[in-house]
Structure formats: C-alpha cells, structure tokens
PyMOL Python script that loads the backbone (N, CA, C, O; Angstrom):
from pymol import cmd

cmd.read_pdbstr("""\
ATOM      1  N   UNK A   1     119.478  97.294 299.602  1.00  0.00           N
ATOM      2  CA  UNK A   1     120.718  97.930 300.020  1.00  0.00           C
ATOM      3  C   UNK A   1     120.891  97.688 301.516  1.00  0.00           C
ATOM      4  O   UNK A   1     119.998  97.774 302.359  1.00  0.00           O
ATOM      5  N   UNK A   2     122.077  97.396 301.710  1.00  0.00           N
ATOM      6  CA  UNK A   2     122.269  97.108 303.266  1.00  0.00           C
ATOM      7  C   UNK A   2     122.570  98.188 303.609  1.00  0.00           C
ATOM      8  O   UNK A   2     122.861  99.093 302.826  1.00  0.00           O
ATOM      9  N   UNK A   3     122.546  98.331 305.508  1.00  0.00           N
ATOM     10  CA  UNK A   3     122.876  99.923 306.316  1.00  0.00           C
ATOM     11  C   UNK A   3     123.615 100.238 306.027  1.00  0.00           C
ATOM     12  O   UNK A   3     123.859 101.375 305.623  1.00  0.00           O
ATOM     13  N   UNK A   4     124.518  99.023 306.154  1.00  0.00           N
ATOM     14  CA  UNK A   4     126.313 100.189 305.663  1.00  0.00           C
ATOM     15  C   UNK A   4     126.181 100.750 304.528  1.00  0.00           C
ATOM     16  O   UNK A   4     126.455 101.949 304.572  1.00  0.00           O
ATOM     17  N   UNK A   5     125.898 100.400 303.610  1.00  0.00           N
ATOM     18  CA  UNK A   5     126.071 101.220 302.085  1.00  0.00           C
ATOM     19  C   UNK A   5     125.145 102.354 302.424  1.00  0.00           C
ATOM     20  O   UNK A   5     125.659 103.385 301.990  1.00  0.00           O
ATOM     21  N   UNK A   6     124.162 102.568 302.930  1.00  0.00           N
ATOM     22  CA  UNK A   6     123.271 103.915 302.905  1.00  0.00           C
ATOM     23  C   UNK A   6     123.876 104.772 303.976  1.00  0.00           C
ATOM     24  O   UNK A   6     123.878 105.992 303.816  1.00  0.00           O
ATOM     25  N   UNK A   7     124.436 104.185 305.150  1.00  0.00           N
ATOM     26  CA  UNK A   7     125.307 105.049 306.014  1.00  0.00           C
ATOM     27  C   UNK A   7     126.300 105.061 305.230  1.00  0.00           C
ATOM     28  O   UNK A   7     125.810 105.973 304.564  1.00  0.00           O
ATOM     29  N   UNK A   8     127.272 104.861 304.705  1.00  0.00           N
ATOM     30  CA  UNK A   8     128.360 105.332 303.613  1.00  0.00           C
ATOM     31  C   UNK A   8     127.889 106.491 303.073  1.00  0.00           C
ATOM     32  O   UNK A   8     128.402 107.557 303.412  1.00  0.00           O
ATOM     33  N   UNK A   9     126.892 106.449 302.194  1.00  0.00           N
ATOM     34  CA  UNK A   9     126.236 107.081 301.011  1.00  0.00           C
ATOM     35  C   UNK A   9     125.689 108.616 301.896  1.00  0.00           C
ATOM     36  O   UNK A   9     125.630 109.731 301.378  1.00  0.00           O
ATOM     37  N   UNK A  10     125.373 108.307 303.183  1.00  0.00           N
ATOM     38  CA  UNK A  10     124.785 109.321 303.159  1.00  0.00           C
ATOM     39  C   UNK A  10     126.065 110.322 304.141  1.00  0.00           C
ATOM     40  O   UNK A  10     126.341 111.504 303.936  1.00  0.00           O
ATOM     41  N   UNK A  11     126.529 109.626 304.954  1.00  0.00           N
ATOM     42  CA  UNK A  11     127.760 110.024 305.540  1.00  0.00           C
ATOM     43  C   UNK A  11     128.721 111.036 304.290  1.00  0.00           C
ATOM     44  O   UNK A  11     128.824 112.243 304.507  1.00  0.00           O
ATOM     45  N   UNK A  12     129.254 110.536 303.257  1.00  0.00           N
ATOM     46  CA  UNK A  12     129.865 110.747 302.681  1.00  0.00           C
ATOM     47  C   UNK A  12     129.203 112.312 301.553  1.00  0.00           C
ATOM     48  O   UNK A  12     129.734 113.222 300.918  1.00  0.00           O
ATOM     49  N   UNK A  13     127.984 111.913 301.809  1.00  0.00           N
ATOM     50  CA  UNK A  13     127.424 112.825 301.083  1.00  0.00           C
ATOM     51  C   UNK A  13     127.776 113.124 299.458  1.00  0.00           C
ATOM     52  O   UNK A  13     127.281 114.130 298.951  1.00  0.00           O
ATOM     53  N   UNK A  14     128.415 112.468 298.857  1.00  0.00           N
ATOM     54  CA  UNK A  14     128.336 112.331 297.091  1.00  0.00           C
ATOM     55  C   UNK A  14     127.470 111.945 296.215  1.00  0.00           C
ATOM     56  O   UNK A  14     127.393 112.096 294.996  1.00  0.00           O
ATOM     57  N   UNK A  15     126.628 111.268 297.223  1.00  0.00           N
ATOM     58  CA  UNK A  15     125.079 110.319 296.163  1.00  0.00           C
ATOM     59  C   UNK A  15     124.123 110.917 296.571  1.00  0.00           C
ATOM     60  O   UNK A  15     124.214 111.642 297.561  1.00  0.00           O
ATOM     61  N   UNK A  16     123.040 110.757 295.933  1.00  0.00           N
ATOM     62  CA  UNK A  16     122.056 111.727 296.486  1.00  0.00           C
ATOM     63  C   UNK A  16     121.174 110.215 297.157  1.00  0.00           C
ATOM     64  O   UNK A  16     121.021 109.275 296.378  1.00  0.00           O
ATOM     65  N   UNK A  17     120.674 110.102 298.524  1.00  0.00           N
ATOM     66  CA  UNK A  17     120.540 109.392 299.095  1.00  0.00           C
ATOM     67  C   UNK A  17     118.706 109.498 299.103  1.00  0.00           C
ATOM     68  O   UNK A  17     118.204 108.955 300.087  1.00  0.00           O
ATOM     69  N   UNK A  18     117.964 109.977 298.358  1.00  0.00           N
ATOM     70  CA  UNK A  18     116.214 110.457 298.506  1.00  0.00           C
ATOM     71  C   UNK A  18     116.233 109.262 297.385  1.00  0.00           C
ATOM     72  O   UNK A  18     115.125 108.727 297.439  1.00  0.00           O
ATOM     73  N   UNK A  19     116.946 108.709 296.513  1.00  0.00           N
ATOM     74  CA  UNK A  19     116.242 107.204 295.217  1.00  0.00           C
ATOM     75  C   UNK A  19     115.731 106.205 296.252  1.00  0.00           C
ATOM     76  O   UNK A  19     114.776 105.434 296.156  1.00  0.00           O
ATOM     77  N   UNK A  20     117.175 106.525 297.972  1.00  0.00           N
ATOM     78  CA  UNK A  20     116.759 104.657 298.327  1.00  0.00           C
ATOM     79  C   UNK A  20     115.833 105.014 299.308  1.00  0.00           C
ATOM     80  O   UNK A  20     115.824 104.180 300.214  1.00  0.00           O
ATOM     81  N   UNK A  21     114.998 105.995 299.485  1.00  0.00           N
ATOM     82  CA  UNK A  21     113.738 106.311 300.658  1.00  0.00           C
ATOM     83  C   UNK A  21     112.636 106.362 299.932  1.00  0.00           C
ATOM     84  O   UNK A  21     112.462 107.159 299.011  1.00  0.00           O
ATOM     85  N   UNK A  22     111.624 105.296 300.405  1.00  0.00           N
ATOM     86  CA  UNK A  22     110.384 105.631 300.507  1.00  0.00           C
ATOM     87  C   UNK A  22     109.695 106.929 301.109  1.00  0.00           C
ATOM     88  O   UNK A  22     109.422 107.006 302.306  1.00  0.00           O
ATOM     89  N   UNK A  23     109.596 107.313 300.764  1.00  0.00           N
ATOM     90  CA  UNK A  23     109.128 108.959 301.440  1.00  0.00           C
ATOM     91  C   UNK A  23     107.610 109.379 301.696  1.00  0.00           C
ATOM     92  O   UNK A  23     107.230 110.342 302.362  1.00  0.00           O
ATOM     93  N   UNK A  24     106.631 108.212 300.851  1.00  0.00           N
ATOM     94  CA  UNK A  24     105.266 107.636 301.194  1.00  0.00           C
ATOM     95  C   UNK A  24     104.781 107.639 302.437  1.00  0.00           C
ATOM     96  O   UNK A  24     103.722 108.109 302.852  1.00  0.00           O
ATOM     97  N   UNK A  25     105.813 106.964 303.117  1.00  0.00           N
ATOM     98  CA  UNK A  25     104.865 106.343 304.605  1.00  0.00           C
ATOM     99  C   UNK A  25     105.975 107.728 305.424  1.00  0.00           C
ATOM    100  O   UNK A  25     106.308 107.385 306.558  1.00  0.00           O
ATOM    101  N   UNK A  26     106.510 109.080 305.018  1.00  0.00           N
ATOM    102  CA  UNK A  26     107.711 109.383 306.298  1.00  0.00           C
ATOM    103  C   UNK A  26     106.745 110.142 306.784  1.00  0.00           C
ATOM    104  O   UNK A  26     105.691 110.087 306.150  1.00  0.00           O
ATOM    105  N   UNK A  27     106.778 110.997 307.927  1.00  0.00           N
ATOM    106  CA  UNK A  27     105.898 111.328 308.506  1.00  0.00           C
ATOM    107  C   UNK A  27     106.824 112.356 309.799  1.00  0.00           C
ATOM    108  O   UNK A  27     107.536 111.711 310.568  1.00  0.00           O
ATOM    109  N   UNK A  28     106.781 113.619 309.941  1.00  0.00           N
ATOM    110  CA  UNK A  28     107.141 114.134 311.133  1.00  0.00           C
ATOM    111  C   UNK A  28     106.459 113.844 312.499  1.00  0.00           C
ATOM    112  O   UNK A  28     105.296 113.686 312.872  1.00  0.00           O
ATOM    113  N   UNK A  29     107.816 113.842 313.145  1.00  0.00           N
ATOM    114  CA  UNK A  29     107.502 113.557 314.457  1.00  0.00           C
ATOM    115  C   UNK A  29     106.798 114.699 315.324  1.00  0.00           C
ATOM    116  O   UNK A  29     107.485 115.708 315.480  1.00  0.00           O
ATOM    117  N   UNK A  30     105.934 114.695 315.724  1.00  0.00           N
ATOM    118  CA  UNK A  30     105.691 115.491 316.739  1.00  0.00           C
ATOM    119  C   UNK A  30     104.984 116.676 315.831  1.00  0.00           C
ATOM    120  O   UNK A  30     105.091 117.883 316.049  1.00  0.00           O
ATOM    121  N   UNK A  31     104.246 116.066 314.777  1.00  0.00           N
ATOM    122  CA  UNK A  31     103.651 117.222 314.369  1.00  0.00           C
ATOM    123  C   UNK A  31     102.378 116.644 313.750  1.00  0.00           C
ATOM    124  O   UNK A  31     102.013 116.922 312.607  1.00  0.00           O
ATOM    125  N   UNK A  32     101.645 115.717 314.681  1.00  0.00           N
ATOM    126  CA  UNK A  32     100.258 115.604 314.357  1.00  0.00           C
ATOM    127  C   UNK A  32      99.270 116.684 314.493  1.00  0.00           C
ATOM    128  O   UNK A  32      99.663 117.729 315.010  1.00  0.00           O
ATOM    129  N   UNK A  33      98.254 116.607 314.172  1.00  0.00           N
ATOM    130  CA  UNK A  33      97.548 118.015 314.176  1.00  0.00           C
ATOM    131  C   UNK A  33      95.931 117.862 315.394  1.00  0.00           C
ATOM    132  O   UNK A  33      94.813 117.441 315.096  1.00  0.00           O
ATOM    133  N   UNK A  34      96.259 118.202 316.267  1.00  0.00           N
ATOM    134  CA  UNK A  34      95.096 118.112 317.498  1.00  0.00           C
ATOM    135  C   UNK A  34      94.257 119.669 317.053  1.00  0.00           C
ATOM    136  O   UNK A  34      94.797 120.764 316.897  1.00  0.00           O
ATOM    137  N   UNK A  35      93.134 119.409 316.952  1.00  0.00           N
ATOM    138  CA  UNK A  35      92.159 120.752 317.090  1.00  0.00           C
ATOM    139  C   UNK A  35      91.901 121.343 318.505  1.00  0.00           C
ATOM    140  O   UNK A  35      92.530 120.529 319.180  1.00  0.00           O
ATOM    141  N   UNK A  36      91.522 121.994 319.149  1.00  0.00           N
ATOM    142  CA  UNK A  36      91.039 122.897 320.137  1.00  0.00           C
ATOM    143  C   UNK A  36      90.394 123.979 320.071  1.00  0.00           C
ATOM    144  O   UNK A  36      90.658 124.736 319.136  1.00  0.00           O
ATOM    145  N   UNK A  37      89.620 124.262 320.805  1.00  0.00           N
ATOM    146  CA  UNK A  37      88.939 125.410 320.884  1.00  0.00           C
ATOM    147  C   UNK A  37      89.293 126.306 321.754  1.00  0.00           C
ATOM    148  O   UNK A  37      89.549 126.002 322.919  1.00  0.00           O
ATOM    149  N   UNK A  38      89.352 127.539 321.291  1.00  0.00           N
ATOM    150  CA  UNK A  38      89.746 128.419 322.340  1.00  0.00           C
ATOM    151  C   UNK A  38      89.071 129.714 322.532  1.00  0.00           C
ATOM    152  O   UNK A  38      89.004 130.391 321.506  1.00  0.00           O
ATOM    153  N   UNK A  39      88.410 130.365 323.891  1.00  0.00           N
ATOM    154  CA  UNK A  39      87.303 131.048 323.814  1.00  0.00           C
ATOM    155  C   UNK A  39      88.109 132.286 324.038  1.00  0.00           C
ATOM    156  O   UNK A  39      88.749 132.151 325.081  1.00  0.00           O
ATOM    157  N   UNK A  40      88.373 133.678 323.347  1.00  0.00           N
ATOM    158  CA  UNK A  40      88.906 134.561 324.020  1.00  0.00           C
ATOM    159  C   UNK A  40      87.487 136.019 323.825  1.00  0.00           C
ATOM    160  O   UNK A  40      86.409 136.085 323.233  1.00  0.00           O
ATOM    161  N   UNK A  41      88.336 137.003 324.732  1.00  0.00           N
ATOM    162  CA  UNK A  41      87.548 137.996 324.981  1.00  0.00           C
ATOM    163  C   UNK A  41      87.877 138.864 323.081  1.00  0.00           C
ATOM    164  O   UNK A  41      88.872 138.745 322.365  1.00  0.00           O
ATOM    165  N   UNK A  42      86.598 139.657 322.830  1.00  0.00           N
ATOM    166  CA  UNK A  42      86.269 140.085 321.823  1.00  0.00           C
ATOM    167  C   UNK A  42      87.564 141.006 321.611  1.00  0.00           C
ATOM    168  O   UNK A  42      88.262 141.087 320.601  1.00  0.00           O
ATOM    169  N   UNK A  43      87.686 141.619 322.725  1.00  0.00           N
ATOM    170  CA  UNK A  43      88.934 142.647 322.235  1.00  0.00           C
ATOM    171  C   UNK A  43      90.140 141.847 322.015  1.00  0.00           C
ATOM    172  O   UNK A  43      90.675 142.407 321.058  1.00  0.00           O
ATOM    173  N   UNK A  44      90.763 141.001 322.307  1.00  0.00           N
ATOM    174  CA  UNK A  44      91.570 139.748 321.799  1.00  0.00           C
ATOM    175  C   UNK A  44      92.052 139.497 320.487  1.00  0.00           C
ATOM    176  O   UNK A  44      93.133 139.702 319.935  1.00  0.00           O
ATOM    177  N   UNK A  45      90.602 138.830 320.009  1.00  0.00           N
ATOM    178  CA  UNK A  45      90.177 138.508 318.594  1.00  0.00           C
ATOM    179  C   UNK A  45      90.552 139.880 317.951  1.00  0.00           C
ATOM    180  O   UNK A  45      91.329 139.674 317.019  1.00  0.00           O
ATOM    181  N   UNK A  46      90.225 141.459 318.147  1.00  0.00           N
ATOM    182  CA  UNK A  46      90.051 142.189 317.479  1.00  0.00           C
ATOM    183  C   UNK A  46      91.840 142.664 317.233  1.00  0.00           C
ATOM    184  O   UNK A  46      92.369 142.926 316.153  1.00  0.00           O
ATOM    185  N   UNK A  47      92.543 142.661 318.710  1.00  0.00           N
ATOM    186  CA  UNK A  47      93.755 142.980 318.611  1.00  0.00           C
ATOM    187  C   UNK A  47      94.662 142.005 317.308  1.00  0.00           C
ATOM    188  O   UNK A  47      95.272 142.346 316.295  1.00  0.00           O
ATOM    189  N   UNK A  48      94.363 140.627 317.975  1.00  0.00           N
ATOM    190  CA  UNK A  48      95.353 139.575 316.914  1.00  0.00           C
ATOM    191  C   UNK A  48      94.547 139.752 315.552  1.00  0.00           C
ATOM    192  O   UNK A  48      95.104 139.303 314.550  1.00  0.00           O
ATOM    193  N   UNK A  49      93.997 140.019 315.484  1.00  0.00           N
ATOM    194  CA  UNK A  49      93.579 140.322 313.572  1.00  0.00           C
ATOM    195  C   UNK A  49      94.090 141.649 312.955  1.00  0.00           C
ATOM    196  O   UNK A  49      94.575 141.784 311.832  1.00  0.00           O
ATOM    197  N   UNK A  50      93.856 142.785 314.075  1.00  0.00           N
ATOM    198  CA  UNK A  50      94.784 143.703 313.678  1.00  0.00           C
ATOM    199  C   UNK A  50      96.148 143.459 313.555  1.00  0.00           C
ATOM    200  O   UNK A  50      96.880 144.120 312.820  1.00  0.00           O
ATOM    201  N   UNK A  51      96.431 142.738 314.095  1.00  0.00           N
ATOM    202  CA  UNK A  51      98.418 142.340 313.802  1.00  0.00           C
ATOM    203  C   UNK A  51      98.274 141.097 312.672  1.00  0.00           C
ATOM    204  O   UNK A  51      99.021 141.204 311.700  1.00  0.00           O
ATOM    205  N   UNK A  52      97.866 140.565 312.691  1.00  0.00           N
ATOM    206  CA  UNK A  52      97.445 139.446 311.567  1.00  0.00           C
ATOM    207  C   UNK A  52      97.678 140.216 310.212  1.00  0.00           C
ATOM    208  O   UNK A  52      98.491 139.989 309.316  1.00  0.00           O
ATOM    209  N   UNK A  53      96.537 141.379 310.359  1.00  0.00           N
ATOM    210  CA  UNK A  53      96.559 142.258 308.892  1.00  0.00           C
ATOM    211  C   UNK A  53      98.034 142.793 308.848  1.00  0.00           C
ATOM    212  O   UNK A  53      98.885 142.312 308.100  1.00  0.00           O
ATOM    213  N   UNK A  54      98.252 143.788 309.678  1.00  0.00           N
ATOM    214  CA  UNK A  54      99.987 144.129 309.773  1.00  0.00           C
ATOM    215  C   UNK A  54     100.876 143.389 309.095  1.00  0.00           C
ATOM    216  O   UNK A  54     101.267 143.845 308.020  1.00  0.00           O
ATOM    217  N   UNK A  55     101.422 142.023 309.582  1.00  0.00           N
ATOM    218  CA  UNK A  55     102.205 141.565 308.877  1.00  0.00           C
ATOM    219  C   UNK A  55     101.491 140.398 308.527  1.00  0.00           C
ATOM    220  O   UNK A  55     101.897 139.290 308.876  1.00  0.00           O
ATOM    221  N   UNK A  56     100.226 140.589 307.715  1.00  0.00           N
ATOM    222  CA  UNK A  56      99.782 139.652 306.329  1.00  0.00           C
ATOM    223  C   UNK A  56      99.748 138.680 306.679  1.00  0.00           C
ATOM    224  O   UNK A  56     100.062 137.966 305.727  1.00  0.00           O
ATOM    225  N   UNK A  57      99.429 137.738 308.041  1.00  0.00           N
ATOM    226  CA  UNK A  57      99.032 136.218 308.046  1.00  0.00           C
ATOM    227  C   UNK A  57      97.568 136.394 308.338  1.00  0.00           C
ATOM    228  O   UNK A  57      96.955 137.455 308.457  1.00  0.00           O
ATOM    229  N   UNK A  58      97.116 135.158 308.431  1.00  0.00           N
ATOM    230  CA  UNK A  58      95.964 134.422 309.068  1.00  0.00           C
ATOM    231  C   UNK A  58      95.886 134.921 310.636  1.00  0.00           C
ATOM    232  O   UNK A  58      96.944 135.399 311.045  1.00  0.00           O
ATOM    233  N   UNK A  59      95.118 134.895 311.300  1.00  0.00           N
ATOM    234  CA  UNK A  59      94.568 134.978 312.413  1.00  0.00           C
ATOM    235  C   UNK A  59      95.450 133.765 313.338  1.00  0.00           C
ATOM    236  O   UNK A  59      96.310 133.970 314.195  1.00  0.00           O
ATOM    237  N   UNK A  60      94.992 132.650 312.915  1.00  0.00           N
ATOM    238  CA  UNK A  60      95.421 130.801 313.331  1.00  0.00           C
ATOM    239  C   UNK A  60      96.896 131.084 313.141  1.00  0.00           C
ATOM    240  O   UNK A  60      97.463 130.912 314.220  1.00  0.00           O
ATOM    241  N   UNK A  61      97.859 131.505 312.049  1.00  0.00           N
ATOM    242  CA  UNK A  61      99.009 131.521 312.079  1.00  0.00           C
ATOM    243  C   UNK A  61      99.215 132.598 313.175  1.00  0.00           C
ATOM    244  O   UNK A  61      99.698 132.030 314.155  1.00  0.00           O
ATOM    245  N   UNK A  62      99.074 133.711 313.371  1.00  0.00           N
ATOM    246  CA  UNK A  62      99.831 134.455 314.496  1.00  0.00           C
ATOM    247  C   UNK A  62     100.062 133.883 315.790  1.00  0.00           C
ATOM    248  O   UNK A  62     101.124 133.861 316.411  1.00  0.00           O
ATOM    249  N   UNK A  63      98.310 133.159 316.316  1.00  0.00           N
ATOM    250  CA  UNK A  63      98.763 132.184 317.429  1.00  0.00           C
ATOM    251  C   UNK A  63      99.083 131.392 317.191  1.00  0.00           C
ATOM    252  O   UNK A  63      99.771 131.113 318.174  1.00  0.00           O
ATOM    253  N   UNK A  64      99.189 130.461 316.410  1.00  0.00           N
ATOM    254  CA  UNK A  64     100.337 129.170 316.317  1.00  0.00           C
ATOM    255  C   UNK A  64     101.682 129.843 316.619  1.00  0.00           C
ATOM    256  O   UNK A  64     102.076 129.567 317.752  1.00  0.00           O
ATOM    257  N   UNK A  65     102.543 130.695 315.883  1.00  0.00           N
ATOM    258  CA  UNK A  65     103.375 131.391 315.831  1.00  0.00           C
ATOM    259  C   UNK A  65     103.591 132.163 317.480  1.00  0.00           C
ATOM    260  O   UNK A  65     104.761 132.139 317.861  1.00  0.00           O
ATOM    261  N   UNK A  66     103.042 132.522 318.009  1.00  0.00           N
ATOM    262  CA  UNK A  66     103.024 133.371 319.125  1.00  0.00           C
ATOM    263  C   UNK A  66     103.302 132.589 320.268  1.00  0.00           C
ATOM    264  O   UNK A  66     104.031 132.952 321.192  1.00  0.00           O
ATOM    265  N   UNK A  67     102.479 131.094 320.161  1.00  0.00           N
ATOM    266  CA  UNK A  67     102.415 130.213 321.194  1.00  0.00           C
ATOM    267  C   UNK A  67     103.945 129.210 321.379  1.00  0.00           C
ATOM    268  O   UNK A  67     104.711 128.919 322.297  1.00  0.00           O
ATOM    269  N   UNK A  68     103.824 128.939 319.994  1.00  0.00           N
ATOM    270  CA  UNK A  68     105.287 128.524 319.738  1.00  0.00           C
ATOM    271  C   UNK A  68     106.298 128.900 320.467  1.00  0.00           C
ATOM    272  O   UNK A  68     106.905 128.232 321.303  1.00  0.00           O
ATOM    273  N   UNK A  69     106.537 130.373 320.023  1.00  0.00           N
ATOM    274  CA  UNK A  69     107.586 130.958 320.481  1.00  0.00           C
ATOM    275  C   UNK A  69     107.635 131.071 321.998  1.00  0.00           C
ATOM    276  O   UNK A  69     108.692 130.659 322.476  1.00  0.00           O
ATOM    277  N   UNK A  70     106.732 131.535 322.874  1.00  0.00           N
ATOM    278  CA  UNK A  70     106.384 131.018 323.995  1.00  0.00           C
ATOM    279  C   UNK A  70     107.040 130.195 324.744  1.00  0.00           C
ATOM    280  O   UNK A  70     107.730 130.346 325.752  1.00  0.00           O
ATOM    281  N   UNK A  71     106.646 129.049 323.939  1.00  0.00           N
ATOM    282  CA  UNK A  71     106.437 127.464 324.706  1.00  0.00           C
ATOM    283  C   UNK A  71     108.348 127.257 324.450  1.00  0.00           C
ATOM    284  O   UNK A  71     109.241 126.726 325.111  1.00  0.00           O
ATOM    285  N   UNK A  72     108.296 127.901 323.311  1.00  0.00           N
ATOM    286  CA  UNK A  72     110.209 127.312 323.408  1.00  0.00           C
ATOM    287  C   UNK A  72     111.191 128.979 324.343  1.00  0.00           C
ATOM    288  O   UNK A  72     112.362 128.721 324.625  1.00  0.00           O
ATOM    289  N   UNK A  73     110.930 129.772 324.553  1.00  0.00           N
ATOM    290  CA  UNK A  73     111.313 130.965 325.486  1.00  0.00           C
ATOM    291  C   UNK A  73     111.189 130.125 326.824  1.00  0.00           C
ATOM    292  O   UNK A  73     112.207 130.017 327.509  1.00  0.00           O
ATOM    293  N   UNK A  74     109.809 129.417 327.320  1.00  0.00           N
ATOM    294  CA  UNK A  74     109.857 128.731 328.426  1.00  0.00           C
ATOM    295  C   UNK A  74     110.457 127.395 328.606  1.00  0.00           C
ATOM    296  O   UNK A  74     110.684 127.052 329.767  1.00  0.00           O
ATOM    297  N   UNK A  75     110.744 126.605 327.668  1.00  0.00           N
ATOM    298  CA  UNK A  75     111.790 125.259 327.741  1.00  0.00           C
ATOM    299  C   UNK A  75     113.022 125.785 327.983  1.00  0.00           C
ATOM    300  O   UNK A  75     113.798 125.153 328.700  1.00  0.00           O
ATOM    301  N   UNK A  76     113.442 127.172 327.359  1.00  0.00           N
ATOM    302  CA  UNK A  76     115.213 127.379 327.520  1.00  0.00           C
ATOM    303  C   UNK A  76     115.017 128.041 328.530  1.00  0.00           C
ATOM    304  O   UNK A  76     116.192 128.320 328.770  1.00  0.00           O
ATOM    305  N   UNK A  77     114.256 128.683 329.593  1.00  0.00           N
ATOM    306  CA  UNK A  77     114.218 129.166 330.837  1.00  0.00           C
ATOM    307  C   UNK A  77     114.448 128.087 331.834  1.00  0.00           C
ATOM    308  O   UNK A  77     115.281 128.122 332.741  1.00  0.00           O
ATOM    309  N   UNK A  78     113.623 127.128 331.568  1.00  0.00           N
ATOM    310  CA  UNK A  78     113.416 125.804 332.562  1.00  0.00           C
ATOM    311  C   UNK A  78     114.984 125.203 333.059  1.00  0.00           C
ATOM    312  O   UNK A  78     115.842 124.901 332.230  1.00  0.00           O
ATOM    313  N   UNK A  79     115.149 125.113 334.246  1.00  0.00           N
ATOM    314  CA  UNK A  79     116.147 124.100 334.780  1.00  0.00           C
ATOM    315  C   UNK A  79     116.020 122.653 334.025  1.00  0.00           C
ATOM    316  O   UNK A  79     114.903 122.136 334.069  1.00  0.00           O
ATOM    317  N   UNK A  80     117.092 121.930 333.316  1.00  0.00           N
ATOM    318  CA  UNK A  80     117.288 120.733 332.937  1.00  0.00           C
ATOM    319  C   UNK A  80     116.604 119.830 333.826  1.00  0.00           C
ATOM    320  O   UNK A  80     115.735 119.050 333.436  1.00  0.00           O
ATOM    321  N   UNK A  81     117.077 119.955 335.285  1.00  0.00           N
ATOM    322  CA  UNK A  81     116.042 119.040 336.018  1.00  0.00           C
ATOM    323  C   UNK A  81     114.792 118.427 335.625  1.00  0.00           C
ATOM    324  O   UNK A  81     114.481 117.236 335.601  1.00  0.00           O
ATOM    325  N   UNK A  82     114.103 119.510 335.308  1.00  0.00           N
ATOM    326  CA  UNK A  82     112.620 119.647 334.992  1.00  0.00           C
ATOM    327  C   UNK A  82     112.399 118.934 333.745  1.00  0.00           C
ATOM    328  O   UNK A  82     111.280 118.476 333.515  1.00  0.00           O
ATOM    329  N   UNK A  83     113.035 118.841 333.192  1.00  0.00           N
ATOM    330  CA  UNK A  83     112.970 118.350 331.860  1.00  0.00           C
ATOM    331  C   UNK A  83     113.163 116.773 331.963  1.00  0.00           C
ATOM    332  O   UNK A  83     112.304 115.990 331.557  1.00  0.00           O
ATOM    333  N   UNK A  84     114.604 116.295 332.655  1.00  0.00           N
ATOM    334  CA  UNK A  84     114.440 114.953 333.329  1.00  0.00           C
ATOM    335  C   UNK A  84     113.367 114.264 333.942  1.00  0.00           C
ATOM    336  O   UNK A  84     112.836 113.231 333.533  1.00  0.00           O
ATOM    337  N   UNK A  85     113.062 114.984 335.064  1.00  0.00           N
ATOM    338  CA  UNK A  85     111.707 114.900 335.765  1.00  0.00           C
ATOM    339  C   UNK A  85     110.766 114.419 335.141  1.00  0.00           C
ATOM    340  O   UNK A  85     110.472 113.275 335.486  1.00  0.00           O
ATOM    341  N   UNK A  86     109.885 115.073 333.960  1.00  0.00           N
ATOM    342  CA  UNK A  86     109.325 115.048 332.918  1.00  0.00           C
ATOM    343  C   UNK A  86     108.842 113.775 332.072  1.00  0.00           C
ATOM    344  O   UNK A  86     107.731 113.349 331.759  1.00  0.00           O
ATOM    345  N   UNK A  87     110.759 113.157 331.728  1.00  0.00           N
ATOM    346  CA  UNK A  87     110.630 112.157 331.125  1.00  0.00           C
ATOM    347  C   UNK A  87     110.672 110.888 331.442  1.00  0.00           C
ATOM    348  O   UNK A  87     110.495 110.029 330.578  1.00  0.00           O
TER     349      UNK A  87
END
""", "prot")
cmd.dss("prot")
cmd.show_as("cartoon", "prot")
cmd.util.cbc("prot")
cmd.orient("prot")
C-alpha cells in the first residue's frame, strides 16, 4: 500500500487502519525501562507503603506515579526558554 492510501484511510477514518501495521516491531517512545536504586530513610519506606495500602497499589507504583507527576508540575512551571536551551 502506498502513503497516500494509508494517509487517506487513516485521515478519513472509515477503515480500520491496525490490518496494514505491523505492530510486532512498534515500540513506545520514551518508555524504555532503566532500573535504579534508591536508598531512602526507614520512615519513608514505612510512610509510602502506608499510602500504597490506602489506595491499593504497589509500593514501585506510588513512586513511579508521584515522581511523574512531579517531573511534569515542573516542565509546565519551567520558562520555554529552558526547554529550547535543553534541546
């Protein structure tokens, strides 16, 4: 299938456009998985497990979740500059 017909197809949105993708090799961007270690103080550990239990996740999900939110609170704070700069 050539571009134009799959930009048609998918532009138009009437065909269901997932027959002409390989979906084998797709892969998100920016979401490889790096390990780290991270040493915190005992009362820490004890607090985020108590909220962990609270609303029913994992330990690893609250800070994934916590850090996340974080890290994007501090990108929409940041001057655009900075972000140019950056790249």
């Amino acid at each position: 299938m050539k571009a134009e017909e799959f930009d048609r197809k998918f532009d138009e949105a009437k065909e269901d456009i997932l027959e002409d993708l390989d979906l084998s090799t797709a892969r998100r961007v920016n979401q490889e998985h790096k390990r780290i270690n991270v040493d915190f103080p005992a009362w820490v550990v004890e607090s985020l497990d108590r909220e962990a239990t609270r609303i029913g996740v994992t330990r690893q999900s609250i800070i994934k979740v916590w850090l996340v939110e974080r890290l994007q609170k501090e990108a929409a704070n940041r001057p655009l500059e900075d972000d140019i700069a950056e790249g």
